[in-house]
TIRO-2110 file (N, C-alpha, C; in Angstrom, 1 decimal):
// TIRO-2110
103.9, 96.9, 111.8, N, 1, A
103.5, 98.3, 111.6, CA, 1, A
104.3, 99.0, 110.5, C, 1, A
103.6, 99.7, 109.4, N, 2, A
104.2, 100.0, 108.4, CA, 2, A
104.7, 101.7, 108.7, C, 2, A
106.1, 102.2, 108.8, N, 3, A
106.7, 103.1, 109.0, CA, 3, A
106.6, 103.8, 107.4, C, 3, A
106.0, 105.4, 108.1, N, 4, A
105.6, 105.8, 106.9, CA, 4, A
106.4, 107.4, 107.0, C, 4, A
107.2, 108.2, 105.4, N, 5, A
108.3, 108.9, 105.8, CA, 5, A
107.7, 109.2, 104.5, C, 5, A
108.3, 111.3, 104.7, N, 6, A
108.0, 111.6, 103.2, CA, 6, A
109.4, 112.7, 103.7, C, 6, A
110.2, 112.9, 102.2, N, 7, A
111.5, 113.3, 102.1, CA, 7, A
111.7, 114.2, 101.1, C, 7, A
112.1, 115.7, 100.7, N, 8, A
112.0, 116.1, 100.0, CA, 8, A
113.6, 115.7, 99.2, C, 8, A
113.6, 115.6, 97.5, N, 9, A
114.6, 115.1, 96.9, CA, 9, A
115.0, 115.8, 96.5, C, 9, A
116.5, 116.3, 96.2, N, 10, A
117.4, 117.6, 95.6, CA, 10, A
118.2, 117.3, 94.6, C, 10, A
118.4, 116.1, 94.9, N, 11, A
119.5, 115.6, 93.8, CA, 11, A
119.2, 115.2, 92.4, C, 11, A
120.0, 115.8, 91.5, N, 12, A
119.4, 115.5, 90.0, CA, 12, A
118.7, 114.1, 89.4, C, 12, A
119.7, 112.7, 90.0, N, 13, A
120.5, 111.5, 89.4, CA, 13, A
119.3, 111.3, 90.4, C, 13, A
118.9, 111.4, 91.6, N, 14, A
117.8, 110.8, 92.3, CA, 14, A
116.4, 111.0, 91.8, C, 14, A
116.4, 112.6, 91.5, N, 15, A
114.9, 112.6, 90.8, CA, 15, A
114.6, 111.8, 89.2, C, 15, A
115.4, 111.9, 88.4, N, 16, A
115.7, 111.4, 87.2, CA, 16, A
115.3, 109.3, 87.6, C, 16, A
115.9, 109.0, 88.6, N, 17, A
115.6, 107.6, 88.8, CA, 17, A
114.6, 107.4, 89.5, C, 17, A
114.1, 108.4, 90.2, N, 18, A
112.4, 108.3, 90.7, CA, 18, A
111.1, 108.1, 89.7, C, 18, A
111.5, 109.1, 88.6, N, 19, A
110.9, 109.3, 88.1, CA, 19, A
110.5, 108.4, 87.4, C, 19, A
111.9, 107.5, 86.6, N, 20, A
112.1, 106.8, 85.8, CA, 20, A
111.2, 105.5, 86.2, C, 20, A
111.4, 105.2, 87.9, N, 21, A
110.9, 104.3, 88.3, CA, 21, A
109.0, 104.1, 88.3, C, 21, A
109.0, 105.2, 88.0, N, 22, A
107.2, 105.5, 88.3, CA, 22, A
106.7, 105.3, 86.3, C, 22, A
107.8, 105.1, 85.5, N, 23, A
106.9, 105.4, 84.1, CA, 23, A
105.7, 104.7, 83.6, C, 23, A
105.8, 103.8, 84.3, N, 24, A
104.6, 102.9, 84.3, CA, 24, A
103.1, 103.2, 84.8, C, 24, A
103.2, 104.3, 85.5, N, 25, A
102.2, 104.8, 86.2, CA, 25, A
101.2, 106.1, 85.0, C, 25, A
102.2, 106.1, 83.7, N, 26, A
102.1, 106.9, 82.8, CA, 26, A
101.1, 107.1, 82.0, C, 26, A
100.9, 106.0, 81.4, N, 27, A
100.5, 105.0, 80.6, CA, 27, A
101.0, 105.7, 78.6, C, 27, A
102.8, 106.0, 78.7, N, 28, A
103.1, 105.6, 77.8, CA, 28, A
103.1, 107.4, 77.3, C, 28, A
102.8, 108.5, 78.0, N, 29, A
102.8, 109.6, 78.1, CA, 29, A
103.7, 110.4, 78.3, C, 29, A
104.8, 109.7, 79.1, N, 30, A
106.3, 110.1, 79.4, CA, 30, A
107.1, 108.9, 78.8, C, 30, A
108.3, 109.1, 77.9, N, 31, A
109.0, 108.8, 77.7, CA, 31, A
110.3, 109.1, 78.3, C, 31, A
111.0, 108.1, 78.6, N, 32, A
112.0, 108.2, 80.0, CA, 32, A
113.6, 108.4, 79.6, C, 32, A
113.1, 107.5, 78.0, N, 33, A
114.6, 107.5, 76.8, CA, 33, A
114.8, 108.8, 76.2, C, 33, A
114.3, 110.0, 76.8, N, 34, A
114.0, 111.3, 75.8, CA, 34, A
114.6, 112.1, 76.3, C, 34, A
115.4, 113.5, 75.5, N, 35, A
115.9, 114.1, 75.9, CA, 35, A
115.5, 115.5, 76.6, C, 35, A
113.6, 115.2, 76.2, N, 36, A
112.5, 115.8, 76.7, CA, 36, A
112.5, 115.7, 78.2, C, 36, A
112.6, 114.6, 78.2, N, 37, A
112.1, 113.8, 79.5, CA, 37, A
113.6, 114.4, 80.9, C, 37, A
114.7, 114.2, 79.9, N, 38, A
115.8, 114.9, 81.1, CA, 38, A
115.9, 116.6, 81.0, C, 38, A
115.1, 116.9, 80.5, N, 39, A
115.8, 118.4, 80.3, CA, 39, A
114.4, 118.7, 81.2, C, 39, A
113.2, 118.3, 81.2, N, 40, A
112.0, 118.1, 82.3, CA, 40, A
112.6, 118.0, 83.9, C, 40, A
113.4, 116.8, 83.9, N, 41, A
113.9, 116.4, 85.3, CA, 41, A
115.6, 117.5, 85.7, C, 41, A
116.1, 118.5, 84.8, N, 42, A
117.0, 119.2, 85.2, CA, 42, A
115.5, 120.5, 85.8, C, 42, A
115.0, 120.8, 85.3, N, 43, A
113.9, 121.6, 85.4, CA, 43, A
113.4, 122.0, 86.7, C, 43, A
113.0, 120.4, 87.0, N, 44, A
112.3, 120.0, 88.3, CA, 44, A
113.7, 120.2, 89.1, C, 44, A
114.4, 120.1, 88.7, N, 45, A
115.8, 119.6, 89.6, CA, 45, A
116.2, 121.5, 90.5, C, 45, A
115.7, 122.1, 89.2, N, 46, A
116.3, 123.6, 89.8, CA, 46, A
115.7, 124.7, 90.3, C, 46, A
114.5, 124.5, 89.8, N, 47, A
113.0, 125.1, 89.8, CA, 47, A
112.3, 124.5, 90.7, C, 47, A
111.8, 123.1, 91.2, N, 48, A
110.6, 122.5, 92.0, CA, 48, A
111.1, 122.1, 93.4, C, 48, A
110.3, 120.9, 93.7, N, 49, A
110.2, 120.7, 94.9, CA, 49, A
109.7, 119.1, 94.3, C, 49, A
110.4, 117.9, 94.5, N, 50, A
110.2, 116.6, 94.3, CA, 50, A
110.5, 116.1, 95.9, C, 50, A
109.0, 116.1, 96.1, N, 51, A
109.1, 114.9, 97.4, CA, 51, A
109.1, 113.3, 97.5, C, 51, A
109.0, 112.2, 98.3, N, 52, A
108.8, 111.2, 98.0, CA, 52, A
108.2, 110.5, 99.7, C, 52, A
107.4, 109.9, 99.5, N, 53, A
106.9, 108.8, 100.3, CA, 53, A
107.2, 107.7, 100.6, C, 53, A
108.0, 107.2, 101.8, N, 54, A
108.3, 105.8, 101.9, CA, 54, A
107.6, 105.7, 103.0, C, 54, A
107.3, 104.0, 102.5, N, 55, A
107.0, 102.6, 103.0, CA, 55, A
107.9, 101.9, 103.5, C, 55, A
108.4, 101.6, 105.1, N, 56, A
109.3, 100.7, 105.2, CA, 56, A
110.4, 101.0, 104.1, C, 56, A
110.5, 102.4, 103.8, N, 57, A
112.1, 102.7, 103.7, CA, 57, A
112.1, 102.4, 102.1, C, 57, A
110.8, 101.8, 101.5, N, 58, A
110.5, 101.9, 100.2, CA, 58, A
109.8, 103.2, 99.7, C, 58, A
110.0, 103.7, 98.3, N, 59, A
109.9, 104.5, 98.2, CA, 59, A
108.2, 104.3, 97.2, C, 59, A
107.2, 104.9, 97.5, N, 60, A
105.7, 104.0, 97.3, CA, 60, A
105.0, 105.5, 96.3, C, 60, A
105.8, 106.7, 96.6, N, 61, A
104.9, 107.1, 95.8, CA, 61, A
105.8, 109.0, 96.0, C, 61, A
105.5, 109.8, 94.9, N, 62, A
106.5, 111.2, 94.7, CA, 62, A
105.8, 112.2, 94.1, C, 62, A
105.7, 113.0, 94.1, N, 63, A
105.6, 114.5, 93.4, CA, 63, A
106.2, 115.5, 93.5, C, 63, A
106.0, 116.1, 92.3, N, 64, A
106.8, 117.6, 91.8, CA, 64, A
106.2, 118.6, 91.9, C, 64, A
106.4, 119.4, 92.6, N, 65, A
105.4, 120.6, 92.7, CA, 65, A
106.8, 121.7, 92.5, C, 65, A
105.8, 122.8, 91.8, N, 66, A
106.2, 124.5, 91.9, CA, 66, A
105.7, 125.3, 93.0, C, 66, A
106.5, 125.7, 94.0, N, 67, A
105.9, 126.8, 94.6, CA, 67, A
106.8, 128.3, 94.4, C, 67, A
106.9, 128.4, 93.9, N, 68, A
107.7, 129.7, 93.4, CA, 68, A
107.4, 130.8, 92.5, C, 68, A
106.0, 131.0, 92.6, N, 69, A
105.1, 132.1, 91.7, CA, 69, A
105.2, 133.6, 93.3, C, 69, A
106.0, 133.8, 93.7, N, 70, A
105.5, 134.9, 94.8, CA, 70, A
104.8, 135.8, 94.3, C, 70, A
105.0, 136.3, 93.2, N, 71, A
103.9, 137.5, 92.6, CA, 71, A
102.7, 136.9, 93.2, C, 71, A
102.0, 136.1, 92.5, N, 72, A
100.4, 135.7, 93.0, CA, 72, A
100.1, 134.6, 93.8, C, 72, A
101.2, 134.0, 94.6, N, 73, A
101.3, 133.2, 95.4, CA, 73, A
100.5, 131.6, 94.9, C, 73, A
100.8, 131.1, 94.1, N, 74, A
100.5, 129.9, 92.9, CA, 74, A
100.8, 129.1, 92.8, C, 74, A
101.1, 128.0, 93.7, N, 75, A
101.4, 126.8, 93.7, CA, 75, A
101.3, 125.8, 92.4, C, 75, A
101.9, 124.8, 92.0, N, 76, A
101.5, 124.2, 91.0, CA, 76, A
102.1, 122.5, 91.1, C, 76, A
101.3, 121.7, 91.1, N, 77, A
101.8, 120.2, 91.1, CA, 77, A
101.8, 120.1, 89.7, C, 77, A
103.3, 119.4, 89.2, N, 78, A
103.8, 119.2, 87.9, CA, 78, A
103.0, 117.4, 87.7, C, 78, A
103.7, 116.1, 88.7, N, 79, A
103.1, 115.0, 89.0, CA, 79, A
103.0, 114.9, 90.0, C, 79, A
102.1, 113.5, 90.1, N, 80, A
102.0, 113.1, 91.6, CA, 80, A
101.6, 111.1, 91.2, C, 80, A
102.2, 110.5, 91.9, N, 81, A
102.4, 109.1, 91.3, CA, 81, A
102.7, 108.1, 92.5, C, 81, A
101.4, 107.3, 93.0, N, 82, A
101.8, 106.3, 93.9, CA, 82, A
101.5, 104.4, 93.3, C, 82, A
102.8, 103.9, 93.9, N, 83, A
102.8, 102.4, 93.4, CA, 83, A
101.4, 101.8, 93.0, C, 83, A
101.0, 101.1, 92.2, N, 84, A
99.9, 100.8, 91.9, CA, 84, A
99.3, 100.2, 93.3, C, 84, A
100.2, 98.9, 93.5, N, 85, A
99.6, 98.3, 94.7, CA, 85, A
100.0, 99.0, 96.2, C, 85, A
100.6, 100.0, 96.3, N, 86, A
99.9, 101.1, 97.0, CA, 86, A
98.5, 102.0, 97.2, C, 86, A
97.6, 102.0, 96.4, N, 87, A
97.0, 103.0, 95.7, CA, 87, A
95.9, 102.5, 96.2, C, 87, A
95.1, 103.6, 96.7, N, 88, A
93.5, 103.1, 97.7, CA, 88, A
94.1, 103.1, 99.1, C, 88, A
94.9, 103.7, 99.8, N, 89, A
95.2, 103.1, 101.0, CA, 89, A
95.8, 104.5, 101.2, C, 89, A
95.7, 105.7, 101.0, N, 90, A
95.4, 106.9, 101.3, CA, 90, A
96.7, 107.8, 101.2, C, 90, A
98.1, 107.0, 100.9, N, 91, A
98.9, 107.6, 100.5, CA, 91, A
99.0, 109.3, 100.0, C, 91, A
98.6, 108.7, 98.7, N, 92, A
98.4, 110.3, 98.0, CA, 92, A
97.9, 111.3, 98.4, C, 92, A
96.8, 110.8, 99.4, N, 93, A
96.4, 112.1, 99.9, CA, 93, A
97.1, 112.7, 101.2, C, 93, A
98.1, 111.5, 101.4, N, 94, A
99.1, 112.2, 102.8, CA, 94, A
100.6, 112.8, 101.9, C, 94, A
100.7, 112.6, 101.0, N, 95, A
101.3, 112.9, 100.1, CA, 95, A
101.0, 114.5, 99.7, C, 95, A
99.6, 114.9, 99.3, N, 96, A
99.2, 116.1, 99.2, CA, 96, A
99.5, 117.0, 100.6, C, 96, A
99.0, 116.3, 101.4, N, 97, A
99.0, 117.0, 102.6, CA, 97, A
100.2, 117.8, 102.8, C, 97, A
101.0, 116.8, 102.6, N, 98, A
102.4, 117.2, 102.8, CA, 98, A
103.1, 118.6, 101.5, C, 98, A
102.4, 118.5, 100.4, N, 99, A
102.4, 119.8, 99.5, CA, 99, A
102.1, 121.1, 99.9, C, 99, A
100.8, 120.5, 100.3, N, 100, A
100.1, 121.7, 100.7, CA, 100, A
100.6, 122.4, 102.1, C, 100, A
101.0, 121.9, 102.8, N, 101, A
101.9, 122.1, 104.4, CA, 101, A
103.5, 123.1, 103.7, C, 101, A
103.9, 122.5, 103.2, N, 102, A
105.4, 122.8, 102.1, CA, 102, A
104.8, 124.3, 101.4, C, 102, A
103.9, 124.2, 100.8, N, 103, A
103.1, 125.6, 99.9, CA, 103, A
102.8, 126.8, 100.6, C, 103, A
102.1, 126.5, 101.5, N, 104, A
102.0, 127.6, 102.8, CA, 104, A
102.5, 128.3, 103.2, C, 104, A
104.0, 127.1, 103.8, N, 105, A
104.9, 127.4, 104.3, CA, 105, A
106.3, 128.7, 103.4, C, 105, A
105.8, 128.4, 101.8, N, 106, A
106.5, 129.3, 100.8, CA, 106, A
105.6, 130.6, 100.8, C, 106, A
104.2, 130.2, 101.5, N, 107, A
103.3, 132.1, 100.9, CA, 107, A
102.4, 131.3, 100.0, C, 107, A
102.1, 130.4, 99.5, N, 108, A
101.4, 130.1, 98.1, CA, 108, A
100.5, 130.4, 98.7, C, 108, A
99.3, 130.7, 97.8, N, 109, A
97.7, 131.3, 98.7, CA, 109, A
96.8, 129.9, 97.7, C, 109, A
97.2, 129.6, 96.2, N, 110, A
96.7, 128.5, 95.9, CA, 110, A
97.5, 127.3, 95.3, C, 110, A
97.1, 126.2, 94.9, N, 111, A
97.6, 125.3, 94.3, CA, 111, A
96.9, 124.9, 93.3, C, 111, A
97.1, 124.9, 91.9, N, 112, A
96.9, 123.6, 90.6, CA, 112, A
97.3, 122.9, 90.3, C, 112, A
96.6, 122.6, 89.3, N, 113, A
97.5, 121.0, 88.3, CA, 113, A
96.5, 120.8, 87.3, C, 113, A
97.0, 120.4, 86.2, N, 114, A
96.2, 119.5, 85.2, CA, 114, A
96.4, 118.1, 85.1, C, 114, A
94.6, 117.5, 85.1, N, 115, A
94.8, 116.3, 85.0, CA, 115, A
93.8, 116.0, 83.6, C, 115, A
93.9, 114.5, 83.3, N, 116, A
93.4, 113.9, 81.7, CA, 116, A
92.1, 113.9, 82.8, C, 116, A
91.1, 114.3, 81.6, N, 117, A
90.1, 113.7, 82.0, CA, 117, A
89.5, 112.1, 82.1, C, 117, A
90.2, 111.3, 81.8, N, 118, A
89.9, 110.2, 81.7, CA, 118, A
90.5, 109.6, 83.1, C, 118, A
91.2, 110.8, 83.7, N, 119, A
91.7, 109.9, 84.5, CA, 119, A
91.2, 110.2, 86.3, C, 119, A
89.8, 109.4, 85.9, N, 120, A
88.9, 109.6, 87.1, CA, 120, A
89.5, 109.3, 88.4, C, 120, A
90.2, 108.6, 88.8, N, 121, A
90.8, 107.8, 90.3, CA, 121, A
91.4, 109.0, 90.6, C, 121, A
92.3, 109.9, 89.9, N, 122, A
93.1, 111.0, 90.5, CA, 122, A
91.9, 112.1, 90.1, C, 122, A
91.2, 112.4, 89.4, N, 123, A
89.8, 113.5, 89.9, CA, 123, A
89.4, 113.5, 91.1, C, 123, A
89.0, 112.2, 91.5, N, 124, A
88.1, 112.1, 92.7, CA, 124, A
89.4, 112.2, 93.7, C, 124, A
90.7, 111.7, 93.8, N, 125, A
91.0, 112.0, 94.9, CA, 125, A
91.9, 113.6, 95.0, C, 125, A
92.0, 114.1, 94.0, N, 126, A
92.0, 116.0, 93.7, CA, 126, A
90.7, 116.6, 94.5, C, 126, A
89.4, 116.1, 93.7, N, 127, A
87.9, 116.6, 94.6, CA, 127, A
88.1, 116.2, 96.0, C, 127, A
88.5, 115.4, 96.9, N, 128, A
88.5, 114.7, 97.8, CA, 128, A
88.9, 115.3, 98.8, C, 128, A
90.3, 116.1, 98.7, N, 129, A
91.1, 117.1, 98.7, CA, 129, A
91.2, 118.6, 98.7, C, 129, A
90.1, 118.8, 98.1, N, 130, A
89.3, 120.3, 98.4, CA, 130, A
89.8, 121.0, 96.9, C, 130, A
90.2, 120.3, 96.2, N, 131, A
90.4, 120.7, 94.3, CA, 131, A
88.5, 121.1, 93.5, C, 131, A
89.0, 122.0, 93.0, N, 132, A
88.0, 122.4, 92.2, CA, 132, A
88.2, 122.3, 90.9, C, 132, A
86.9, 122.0, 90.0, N, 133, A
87.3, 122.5, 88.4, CA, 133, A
87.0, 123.6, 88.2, C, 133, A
88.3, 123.7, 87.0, N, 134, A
87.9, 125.4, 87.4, CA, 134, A
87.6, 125.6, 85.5, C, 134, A
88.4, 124.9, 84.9, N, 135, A
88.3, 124.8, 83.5, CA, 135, A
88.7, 123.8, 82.3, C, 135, A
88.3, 123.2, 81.7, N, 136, A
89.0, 122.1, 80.5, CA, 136, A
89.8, 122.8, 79.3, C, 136, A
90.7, 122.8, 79.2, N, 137, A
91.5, 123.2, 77.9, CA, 137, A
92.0, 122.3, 77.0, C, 137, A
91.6, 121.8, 75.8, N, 138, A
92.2, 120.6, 75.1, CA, 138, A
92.0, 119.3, 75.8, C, 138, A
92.8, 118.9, 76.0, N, 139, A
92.5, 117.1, 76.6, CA, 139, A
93.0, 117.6, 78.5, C, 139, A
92.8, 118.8, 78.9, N, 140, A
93.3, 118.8, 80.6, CA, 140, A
92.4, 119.3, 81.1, C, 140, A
92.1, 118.8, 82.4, N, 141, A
91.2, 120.0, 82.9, CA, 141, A
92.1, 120.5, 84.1, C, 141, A
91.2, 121.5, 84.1, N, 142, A
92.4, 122.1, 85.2, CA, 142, A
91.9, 122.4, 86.7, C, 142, A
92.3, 122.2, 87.6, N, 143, A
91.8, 121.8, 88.9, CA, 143, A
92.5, 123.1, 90.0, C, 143, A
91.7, 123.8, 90.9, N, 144, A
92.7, 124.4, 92.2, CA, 144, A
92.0, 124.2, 93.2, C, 144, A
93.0, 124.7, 94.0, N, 145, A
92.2, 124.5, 95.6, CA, 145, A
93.0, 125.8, 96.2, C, 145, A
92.5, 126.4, 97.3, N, 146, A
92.9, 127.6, 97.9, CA, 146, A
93.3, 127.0, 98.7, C, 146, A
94.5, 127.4, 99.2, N, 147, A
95.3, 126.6, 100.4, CA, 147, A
94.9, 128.1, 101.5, C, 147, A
94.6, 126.9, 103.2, N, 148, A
94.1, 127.6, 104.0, CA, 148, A
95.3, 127.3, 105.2, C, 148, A
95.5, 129.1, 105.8, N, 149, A
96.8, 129.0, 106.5, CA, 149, A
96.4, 128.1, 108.1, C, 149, A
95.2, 127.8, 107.7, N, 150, A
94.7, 127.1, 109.6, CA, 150, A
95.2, 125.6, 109.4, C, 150, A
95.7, 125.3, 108.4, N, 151, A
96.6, 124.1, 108.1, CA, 151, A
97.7, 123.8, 108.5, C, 151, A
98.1, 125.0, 109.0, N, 152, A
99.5, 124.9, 110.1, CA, 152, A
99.7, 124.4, 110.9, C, 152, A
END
């Protein structure tokens, strides 16, 4: 029976090596050697909310979300990234769940994110999820969903 655990991460040196660990999931879009890429994960480190998903105490898949817009109550997922051969097997969307449960719980009234349009497998499971398009800007399109408080 696969023991399944999601954990919110605080520690700088932990998100920085989560992240690091997922670059492959990128495809070459995050650079990990950059000083881009750490001044990103001090960011996330002080500002967000980086959860993680374990598998048998492995760690299968993470996201960064903002919930911290109180003015208009705005949620915002930065990434979201599960092990390849994890992937189809519903993780991510227990993964979200768990965002969206955490967002609520802040007052957020919605949640976004930009994704590539090429990158259909995470559209459909954004649409899947009660994500809408709302608009394409440059190479992103941009996706929300109204988070509903009967989710509690």
């Amino acid at each position: 029976m696969k023991e399944i655990d999601i954990q919110v991460v605080s520690d700088y040196d932990k998100i920085v090596s989560i992240w690091s660990s997922f670059a492959d999931c990128f495809d070459g879009r995050i650079d990990i050697c950059s000083s881009k890429f750490l001044k990103l994960m001090h960011k996330y480190c002080e500002k967000a909310i980086t959860c993680c998903i374990y598998c048998n105490r492995e760690i299968i898949g993470a996201c960064t979300f903002y919930a911290n817009d109180n003015k208009f109550g705005k949620a915002f997922i930065s990434l979201l990234a599960v092990r390849e051969d994890y992937r189809g097997n519903g993780y991510a969307g227990y993964l979200l769940r768990y965002v969206f449960h955490k967002s609520i719980e802040m007052n957020m009234k919605t949640i976004s994110l930009e994704v590539l349009p090429q990158n259909t497998n995470a559209i459909n499971l954004y649409l899947k999820n009660g994500f809408k398009l709302t608009s394409e800007k440059g190479e992103k399109i941009e996706m929300e969903k109204v988070l509903c408080q009967e989710l509690m």
